[in-house]
Residue, then its C-alpha position, 0 to 999 in steps of 0.5 A: x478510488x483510482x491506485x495509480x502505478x506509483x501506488x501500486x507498487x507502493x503497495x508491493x514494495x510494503x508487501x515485498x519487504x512484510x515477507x522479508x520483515x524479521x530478515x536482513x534488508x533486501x537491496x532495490x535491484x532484488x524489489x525491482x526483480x520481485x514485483x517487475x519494476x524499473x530501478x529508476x521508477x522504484x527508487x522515487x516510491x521507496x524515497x516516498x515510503x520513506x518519507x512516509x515511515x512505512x519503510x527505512x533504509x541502510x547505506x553502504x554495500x550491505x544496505x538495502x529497504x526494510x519495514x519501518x515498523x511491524x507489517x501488522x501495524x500498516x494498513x493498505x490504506x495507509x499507504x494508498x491514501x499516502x501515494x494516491x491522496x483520498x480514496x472517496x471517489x468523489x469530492x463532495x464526500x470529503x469533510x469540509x468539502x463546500x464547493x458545491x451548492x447542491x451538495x445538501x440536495x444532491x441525491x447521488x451523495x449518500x451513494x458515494x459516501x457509501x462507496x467510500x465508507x465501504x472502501x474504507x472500511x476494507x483498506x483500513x482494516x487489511x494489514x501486511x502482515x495478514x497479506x504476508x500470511x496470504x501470500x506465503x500461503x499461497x505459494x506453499x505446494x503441495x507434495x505427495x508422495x508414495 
């Protein structure tokens, strides 16, 4: 599996608006400047996004992105496979795959199918919300006092 650039910030603009999910919409220039992203850059992965269902949008001078549905409901490999395409790490993994005439007795196969089924098994099962609450978690401090 590579994650290209668009994908990775894909991956930070739904992280990004999942800590803000519940608030108002935050506007593009504030993505741009909380995940360090070129405007024009930005604008193609959110059009993406949106395209994908995973954000929506409002116009006017008060618009901005937002979570298209609960942060709980996306799954990092919805949107990887989404920006990216597949994420096994080679084509002979995929079903219906038939180009290769050694396929059936290539013994590397069933190593890439486990890297895949592996991968899978990670991205699938981690939501936003759960990297929300890690994220907001990790930027707590802590403060002592005497």
């Amino acid at each position: 599996m590579r994650v290209t650039y668009r994908g990775d910030y894909a991956l930070k603009v739904v992280l990004a608006l999942a800590l803000n999910y519940g608030k108002d919409v935050v506007t593009i220039h504030e993505l741009a400047k909380r995940i360090d992203a070129p405007i024009k850059f930005l604008e193609q992965v959110l059009l993406d996004l949106k395209k994908g269902g995973f954000v929506e949008s409002r116009r006017g001078k008060m618009g901005g992105y937002r979570l298209a549905r609960p942060p709980g409901n996306i799954t990092v490999g919805q949107v990887i496979r989404f920006i990216d395409g597949p994420t096994e790490p080679i084509s002979c993994v995929r079903n219906g795959y038939s180009s290769c005439g050694d396929m059936y007795k290539c013994v590397f196969r069933k190593v890439w199918q486990d890297v895949a089924k592996t991968t899978s098994d990670i991205i699938d099962n981690v939501t936003f919300e759960a990297l929300a609450f890690e994220a907001d978690s990790e930027q707590e401090v802590l403060v002592y006092s005497i």
